[in-house]
N, CA, C and O atoms as a GROMACS GRO file, in nm:
protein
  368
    1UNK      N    1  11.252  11.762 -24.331
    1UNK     CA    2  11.247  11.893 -24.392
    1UNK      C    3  11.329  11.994 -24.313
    1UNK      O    4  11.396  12.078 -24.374
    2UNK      N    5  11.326  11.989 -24.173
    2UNK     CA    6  11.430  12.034 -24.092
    2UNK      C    7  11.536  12.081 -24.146
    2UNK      O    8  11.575  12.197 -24.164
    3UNK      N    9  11.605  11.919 -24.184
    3UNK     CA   10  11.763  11.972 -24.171
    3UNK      C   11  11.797  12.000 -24.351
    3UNK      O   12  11.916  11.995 -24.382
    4UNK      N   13  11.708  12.025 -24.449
    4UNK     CA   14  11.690  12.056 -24.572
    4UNK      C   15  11.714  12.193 -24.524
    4UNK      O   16  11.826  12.242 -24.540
    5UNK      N   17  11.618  12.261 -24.464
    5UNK     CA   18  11.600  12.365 -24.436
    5UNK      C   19  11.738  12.440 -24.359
    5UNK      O   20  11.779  12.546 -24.405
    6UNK      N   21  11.802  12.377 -24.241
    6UNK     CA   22  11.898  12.406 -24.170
    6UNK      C   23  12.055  12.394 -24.286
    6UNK      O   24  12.165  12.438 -24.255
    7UNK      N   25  12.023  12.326 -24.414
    7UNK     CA   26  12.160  12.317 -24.481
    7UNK      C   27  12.098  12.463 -24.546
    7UNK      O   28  12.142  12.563 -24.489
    8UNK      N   29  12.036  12.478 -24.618
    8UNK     CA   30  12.007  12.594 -24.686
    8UNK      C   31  11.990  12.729 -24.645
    8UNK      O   32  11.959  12.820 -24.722
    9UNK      N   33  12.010  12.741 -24.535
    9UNK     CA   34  12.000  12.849 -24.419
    9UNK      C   35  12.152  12.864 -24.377
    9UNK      O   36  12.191  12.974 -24.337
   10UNK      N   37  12.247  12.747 -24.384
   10UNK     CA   38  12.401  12.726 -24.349
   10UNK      C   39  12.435  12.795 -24.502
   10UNK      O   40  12.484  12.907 -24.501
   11UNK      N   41  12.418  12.753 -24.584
   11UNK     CA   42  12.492  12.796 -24.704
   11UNK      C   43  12.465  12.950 -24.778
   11UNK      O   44  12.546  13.001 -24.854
   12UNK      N   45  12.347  13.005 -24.741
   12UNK     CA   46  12.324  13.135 -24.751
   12UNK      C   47  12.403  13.213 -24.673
   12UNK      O   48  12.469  13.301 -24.726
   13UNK      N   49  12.408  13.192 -24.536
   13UNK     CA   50  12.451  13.279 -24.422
   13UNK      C   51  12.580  13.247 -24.444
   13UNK      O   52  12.643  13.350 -24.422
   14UNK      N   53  12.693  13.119 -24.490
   14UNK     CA   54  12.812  13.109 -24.525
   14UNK      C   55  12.851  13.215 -24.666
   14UNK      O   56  12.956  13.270 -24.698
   15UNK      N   57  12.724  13.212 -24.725
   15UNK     CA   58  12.756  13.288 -24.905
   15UNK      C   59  12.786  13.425 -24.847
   15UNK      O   60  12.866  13.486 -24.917
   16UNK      N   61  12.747  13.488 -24.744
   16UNK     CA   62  12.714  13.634 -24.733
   16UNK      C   63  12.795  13.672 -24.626
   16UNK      O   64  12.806  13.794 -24.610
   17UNK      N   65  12.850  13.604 -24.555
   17UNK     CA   66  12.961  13.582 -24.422
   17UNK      C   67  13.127  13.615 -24.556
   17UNK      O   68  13.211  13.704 -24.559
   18UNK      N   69  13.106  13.500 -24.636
   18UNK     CA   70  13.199  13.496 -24.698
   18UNK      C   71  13.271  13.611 -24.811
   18UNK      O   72  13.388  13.645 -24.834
   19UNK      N   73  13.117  13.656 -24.873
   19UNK     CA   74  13.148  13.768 -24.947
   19UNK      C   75  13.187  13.874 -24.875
   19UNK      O   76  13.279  13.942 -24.920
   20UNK      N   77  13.126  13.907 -24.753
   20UNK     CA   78  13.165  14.020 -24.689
   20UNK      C   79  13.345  14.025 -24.618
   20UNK      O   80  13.409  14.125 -24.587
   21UNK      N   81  13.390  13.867 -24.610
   21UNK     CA   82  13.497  13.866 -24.572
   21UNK      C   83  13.598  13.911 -24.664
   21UNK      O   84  13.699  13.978 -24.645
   22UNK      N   85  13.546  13.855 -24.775
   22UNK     CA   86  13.678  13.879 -24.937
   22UNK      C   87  13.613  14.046 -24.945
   22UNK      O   88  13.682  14.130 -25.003
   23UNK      N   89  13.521  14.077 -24.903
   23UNK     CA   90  13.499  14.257 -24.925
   23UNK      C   91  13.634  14.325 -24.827
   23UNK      O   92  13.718  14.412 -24.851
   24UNK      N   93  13.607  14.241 -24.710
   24UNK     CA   94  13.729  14.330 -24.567
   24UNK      C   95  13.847  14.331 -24.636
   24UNK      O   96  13.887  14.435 -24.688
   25UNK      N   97  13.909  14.228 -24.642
   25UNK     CA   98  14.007  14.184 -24.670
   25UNK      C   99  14.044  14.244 -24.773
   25UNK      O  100  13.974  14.266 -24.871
   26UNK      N  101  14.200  14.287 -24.751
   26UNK     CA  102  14.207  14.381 -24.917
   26UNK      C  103  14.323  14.261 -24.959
   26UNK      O  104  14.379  14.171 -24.897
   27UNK      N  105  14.328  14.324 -25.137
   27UNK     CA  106  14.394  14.223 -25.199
   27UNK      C  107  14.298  14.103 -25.275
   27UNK      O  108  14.192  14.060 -25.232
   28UNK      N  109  14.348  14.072 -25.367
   28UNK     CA  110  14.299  13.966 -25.462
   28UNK      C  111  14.292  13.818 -25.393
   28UNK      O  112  14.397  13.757 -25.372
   29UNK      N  113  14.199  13.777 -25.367
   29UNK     CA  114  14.144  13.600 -25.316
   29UNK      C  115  14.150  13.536 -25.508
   29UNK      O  116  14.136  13.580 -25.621
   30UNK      N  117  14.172  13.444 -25.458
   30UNK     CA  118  14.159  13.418 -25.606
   30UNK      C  119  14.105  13.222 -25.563
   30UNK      O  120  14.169  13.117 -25.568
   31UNK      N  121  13.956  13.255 -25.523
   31UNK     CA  122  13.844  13.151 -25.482
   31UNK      C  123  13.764  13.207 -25.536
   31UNK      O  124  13.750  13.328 -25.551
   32UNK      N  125  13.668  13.078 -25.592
   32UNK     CA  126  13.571  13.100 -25.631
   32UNK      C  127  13.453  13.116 -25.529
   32UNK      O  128  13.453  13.126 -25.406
   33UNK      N  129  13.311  13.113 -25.663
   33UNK     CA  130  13.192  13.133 -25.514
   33UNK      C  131  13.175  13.012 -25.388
   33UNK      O  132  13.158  13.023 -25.267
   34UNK      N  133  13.188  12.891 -25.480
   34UNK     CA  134  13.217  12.776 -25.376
   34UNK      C  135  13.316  12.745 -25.316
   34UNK      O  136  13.302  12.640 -25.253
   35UNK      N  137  13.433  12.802 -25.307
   35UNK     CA  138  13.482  12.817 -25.191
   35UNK      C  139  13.480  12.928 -25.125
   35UNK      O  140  13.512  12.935 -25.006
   36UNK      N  141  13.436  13.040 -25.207
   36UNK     CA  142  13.333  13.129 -25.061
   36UNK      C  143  13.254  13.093 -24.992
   36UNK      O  144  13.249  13.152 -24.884
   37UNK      N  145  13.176  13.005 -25.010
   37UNK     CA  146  13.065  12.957 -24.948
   37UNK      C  147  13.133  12.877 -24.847
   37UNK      O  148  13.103  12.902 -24.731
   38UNK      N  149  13.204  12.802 -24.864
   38UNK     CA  150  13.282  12.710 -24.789
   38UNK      C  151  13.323  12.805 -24.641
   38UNK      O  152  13.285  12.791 -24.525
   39UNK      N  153  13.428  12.920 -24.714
   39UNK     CA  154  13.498  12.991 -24.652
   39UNK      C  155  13.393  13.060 -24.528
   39UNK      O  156  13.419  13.043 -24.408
   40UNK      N  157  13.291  13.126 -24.566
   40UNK     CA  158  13.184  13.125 -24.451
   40UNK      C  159  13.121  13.013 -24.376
   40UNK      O  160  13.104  13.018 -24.254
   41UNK      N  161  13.084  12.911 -24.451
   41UNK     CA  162  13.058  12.808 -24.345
   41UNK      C  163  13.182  12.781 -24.242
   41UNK      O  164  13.136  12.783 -24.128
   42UNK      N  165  13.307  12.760 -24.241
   42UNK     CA  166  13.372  12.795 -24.163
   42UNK      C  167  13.421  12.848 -24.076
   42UNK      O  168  13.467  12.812 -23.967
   43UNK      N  169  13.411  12.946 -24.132
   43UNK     CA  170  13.404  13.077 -24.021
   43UNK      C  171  13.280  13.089 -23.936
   43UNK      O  172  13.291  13.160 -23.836
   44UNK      N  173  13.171  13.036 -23.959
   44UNK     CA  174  13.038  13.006 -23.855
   44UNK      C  175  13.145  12.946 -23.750
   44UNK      O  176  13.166  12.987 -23.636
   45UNK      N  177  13.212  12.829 -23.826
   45UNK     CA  178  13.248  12.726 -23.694
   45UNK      C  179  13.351  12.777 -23.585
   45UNK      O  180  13.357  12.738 -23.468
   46UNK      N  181  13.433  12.872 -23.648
   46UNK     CA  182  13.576  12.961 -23.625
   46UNK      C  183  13.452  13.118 -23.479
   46UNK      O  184  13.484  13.193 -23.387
   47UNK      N  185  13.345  13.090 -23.538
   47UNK     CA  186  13.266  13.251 -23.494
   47UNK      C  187  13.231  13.162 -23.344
   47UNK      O  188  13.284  13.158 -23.233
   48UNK      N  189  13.137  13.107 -23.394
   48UNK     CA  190  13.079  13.024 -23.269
   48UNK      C  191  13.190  12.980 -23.191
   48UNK      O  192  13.196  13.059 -23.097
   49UNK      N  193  13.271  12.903 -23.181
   49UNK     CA  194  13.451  12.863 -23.141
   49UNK      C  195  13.452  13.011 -23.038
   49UNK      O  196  13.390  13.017 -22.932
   50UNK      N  197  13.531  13.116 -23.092
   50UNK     CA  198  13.540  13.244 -22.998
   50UNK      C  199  13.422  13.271 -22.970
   50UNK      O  200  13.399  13.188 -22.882
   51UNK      N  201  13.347  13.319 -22.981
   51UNK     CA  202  13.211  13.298 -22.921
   51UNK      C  203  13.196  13.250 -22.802
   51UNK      O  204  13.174  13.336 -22.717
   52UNK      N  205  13.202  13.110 -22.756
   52UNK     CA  206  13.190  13.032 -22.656
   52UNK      C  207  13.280  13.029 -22.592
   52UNK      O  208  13.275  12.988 -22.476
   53UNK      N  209  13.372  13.065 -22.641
   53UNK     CA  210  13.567  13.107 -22.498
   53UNK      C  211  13.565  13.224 -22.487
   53UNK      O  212  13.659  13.258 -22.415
   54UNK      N  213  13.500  13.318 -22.522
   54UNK     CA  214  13.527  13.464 -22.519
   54UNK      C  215  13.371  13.457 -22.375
   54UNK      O  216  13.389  13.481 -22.256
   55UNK      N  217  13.266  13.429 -22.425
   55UNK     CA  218  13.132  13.467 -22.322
   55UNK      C  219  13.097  13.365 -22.254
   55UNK      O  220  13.001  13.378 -22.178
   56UNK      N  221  13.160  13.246 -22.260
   56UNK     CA  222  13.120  13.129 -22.161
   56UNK      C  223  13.240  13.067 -22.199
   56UNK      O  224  13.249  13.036 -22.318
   57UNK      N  225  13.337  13.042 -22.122
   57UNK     CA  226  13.489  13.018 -22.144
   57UNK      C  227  13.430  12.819 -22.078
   57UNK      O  228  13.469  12.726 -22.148
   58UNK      N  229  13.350  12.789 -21.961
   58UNK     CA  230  13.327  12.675 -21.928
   58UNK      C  231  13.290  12.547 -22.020
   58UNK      O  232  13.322  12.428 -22.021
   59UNK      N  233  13.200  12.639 -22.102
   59UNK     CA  234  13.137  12.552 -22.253
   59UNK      C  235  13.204  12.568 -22.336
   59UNK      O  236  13.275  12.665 -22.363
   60UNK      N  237  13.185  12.443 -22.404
   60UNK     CA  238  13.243  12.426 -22.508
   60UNK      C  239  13.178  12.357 -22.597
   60UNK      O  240  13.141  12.241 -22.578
   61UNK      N  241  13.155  12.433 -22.722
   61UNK     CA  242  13.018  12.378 -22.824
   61UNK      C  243  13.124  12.400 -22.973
   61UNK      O  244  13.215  12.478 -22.997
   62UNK      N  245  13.056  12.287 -23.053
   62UNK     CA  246  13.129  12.266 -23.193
   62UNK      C  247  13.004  12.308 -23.280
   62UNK      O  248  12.934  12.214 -23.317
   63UNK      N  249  12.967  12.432 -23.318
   63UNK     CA  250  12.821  12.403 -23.390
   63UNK      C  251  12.820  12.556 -23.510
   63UNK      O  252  12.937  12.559 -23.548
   64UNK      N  253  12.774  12.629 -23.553
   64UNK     CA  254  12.722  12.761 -23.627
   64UNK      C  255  12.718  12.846 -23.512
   64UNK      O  256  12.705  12.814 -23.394
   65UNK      N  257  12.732  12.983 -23.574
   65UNK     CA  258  12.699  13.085 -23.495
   65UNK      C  259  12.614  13.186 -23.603
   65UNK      O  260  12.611  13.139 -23.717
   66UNK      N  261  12.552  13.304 -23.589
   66UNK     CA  262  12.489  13.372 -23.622
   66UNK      C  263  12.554  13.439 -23.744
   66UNK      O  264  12.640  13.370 -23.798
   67UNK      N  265  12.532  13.552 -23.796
   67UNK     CA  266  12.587  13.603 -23.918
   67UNK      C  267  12.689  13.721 -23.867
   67UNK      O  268  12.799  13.733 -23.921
   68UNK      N  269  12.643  13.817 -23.750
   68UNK     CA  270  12.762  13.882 -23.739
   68UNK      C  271  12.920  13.760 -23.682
   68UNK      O  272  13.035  13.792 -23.714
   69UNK      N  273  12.889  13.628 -23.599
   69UNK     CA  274  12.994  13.544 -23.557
   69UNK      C  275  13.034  13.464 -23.688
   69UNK      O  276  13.130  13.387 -23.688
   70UNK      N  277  12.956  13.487 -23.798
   70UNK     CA  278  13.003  13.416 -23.964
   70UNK      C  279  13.107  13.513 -23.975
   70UNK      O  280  13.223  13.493 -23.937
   71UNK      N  281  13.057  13.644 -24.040
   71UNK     CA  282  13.160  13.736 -24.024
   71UNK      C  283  13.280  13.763 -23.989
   71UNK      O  284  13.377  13.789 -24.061
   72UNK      N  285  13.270  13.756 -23.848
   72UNK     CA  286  13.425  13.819 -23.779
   72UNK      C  287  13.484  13.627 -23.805
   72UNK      O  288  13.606  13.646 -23.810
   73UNK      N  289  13.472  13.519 -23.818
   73UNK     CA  290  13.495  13.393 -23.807
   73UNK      C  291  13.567  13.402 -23.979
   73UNK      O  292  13.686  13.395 -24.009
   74UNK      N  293  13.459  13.419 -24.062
   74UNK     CA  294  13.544  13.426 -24.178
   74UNK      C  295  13.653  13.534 -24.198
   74UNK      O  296  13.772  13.509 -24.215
   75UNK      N  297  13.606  13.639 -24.194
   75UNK     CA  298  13.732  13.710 -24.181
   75UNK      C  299  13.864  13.692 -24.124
   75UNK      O  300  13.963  13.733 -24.185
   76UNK      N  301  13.876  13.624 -23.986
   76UNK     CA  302  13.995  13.558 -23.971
   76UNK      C  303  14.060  13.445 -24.045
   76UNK      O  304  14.182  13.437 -24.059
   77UNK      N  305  13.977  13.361 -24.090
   77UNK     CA  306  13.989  13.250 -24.147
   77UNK      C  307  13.998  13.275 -24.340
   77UNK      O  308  14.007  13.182 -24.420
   78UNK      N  309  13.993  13.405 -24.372
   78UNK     CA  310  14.036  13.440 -24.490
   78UNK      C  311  14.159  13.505 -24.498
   78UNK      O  312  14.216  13.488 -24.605
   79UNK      N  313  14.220  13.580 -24.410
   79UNK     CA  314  14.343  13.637 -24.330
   79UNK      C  315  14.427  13.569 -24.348
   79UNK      O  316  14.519  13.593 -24.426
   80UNK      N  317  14.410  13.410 -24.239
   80UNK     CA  318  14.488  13.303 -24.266
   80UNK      C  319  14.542  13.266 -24.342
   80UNK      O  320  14.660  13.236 -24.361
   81UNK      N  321  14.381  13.267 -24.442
   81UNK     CA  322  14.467  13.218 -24.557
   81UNK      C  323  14.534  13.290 -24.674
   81UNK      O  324  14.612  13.234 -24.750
   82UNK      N  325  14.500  13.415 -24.682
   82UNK     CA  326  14.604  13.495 -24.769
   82UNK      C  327  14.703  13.491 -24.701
   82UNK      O  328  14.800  13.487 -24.776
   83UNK      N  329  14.742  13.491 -24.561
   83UNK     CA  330  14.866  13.523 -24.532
   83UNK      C  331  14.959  13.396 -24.599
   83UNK      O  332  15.063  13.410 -24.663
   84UNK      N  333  14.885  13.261 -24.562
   84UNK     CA  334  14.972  13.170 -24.567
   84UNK      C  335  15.001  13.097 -24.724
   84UNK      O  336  15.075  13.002 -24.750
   85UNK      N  337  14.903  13.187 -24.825
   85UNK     CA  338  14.931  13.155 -24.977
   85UNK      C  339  15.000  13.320 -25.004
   85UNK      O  340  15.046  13.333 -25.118
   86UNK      N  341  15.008  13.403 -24.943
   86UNK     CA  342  15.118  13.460 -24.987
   86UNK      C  343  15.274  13.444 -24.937
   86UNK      O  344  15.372  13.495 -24.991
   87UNK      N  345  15.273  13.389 -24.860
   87UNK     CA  346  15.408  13.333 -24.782
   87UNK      C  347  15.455  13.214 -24.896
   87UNK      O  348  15.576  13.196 -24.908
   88UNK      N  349  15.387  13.156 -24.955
   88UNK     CA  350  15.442  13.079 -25.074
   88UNK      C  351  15.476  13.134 -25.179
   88UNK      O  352  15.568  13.099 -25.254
   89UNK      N  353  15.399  13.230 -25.191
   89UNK     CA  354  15.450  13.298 -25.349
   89UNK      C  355  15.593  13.380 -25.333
   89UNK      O  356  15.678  13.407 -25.417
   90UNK      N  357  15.586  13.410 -25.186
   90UNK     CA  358  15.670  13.525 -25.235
   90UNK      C  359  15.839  13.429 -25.221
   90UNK      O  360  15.951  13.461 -25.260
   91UNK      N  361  15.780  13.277 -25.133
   91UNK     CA  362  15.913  13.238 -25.124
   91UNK      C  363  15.924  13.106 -25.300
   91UNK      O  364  15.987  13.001 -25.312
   92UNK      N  365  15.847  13.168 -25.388
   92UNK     CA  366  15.893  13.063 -25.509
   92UNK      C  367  15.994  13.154 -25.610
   92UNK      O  368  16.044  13.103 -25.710
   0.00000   0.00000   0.00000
């Protein structure tokens, strides 16, 4: 029941990481909710990542981080990727 619990707790905090990232971010995403959801679970992994080199540079952990490290994690990791699907459009 644990890890029922620990996916459903990942995919909320990814849904709400994620929406708030496509909120920062200006300009049209053109993802749906499941790959918002995605897009925050990611950015957990991207949050936690700086996280652990930024306040304990010795450790090194592959795991979730909290909702403000969802946040700033997706937001970079939505950045990315507009930058690098608008770098295609503009060169077609």
């Amino acid at each position: 029941m644990d890890v029922l619990w620990n996916i459903i707790v990942l995919i909320v905090i990814g849904a709400i990481a994620g929406f708030i990232a496509r909120a920062v971010i200006p300009g049209k995403q053109d993802i749906g909710i499941g790959l918002t959801i995605v897009l925050g679970i990611i950015g957990s992994v991207v949050g936690n990542l700086l996280g652990s080199l930024i306040f304990e540079p010795h450790r090194f952990e592959l795991g979730t981080s909290g909702i403000i490290g969802s946040i700033i994690g997706a937001i970079i990791v939505l950045g990315i990727y507009v930058m690098a699907t608008n770098k295609r459009r503009i060169t077609r």
